[in-house]
C-alpha positions in Angstrom: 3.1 -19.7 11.5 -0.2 -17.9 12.2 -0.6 -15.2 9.9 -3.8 -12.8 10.1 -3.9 -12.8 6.1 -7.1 -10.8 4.8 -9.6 -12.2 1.9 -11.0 -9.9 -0.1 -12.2 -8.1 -3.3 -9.4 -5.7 -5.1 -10.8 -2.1 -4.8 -7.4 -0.3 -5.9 -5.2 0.5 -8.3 -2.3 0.3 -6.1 -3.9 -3.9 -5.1 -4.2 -4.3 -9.2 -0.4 -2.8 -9.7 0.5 -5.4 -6.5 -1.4 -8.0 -8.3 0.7 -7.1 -11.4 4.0 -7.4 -9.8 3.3 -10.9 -8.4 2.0 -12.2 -11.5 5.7 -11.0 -13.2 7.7 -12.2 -10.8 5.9 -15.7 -11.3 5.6 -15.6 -15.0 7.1 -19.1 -16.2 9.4 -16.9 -18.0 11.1 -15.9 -14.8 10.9 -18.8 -12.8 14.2 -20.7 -12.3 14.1 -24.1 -14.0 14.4 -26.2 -11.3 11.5 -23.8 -9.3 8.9 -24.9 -12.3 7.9 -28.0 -10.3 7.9 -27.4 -7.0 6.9 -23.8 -7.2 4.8 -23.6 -10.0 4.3 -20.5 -12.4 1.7 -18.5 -13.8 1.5 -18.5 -18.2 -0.8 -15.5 -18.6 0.8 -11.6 -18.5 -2.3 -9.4 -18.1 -1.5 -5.3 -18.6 -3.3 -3.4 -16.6 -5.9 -1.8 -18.6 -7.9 -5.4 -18.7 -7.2 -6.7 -15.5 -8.7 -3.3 -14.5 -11.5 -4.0 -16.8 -12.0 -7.0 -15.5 -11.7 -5.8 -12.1 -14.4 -3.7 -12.7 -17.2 -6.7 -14.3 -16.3 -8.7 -11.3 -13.4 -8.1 -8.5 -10.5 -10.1 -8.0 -10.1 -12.1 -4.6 -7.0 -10.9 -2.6 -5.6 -12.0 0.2 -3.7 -9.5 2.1 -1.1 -9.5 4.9 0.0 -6.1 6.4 -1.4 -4.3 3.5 0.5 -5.9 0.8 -1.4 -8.6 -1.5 0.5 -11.7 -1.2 -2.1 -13.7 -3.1 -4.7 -13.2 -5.9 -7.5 -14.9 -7.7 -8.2 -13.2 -10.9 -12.1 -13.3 -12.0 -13.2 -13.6 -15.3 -16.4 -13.3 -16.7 -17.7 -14.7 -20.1 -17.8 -10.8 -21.4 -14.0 -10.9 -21.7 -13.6 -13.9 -23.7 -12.3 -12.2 -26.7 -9.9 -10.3 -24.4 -6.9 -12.1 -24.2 -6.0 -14.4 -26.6 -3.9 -17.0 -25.3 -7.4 -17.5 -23.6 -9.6 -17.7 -25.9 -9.1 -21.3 -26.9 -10.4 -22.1 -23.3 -13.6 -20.2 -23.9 -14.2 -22.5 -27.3 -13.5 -25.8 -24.7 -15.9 -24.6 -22.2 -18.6 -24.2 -24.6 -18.2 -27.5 -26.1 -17.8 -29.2 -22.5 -20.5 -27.6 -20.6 -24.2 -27.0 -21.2 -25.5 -23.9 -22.4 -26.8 -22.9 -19.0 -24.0 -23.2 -16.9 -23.7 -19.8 -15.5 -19.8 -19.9 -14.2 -17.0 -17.6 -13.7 -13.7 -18.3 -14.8 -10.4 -17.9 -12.5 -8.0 -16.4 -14.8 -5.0 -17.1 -12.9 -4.1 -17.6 -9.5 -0.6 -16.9 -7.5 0.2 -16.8 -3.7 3.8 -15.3 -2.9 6.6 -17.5 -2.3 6.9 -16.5 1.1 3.4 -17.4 2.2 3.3 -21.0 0.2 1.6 -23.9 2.1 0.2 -21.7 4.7 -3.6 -22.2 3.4 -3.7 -19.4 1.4 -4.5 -20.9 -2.0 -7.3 -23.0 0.1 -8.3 -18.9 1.4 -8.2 -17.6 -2.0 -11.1 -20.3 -3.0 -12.8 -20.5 -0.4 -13.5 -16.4 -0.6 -14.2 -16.8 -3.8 -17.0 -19.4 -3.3 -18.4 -17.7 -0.2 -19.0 -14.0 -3.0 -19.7 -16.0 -5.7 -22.0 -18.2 -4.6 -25.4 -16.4 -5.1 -24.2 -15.1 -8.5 -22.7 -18.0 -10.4 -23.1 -22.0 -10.3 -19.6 -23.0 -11.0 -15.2 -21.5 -11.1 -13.7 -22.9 -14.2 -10.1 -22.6 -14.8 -7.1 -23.9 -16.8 -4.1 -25.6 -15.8 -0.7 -26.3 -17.9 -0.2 -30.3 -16.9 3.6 -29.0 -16.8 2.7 -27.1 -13.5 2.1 -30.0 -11.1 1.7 -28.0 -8.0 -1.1 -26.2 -9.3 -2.8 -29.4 -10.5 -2.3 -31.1 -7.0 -3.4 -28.3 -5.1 -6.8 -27.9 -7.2 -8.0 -31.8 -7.1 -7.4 -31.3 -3.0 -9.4 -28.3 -3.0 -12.2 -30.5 -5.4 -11.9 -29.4 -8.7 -12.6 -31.9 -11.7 -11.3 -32.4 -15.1 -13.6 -31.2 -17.8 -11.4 -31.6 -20.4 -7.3 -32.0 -21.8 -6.6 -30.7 -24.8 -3.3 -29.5 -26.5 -2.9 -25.8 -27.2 0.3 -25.3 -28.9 3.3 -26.9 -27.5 1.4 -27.4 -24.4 -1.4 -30.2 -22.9 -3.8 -28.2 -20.8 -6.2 -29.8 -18.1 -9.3 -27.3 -18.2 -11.0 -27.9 -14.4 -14.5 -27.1 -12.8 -15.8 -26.6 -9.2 -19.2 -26.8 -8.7 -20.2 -23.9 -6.2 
């Protein structure tokens, strides 16, 4: 199928609710059991107050398909590392792991609807993001719960290396870079 899907930054309220809506319906609370490893899930719930603050420091990457946001790449800058605290842990790794200097931006979270899976649009998502971010930052760093193998598959094929696994709670988390 040859979708025209749209990349870009979220300039709405209405794209953050959408955003919002995607994220719940992929929470690894609501994914079906047997979805968790072929589907994958998203860990983080963000209310709408940050992700609109966060918005704001630096857009999110959407991609779009007749106006709806069937995809999103959440950006997070070092400001908001006190923000959200199942994050926070993830700051402290990235400090001990990278040099001082490394200006990066981290990708809080990223989801592409069910419908629209294996289609590119994860590949989109990065890519857009890379293309913006590339005058302004050096590297994306994100985290990935080794329990979602889709999500780790699908960001070694796009290029991203391990930094760093360490345990955070009950779970082993692989924290990734991609140089840009």
């Amino acid at each position: 199928m040859n979708l025209n899907i749209a990349y870009c930054k979220a300039t709405c309220d209405e794209e953050l609710h959408q955003i919002l809506e995607l994220q719940n319906i992929n929470l690894l609370s609501n994914v079906p059991e047997n979805e968790k490893q072929t589907e994958g899930f998203v860990t983080v719930h963000h209310d709408f107050d940050v992700l609109k603050a966060m918005n704001n420091d630096c857009a999110h990457t959407i991609a779009k398909y007749n106006n709806k946001v069937i995809g999103y790449a959440l950006s997070m800058t070092k400001a908001f590392r006190e923000d959200v605290d199942i994050l926070k842990p993830m700051f402290q790794q990235i400090d001990m792991v990278t040099k001082p200097n490394l200006n990066y931006i981290v990708m809080g979270q990223i989801c592409v609807d069910k419908n629209y899976r294996g289609q590119g649009v994860f590949r989109g998502l990065y890519k857009h993001m890379k293309d913006t971010f590339q005058n302004r930052f050096n590297a994306i760093i994100t985290l990935i719960d080794v329990k979602n193998v889709r999500s780790i598959n699908a960001h070694k094929a796009i290029g991203f290396k391990l930094l760093k696994n360490f345990p955070q709670g009950d779970k082993s988390l692989d924290l990734v870079i991609l140089e840009i």
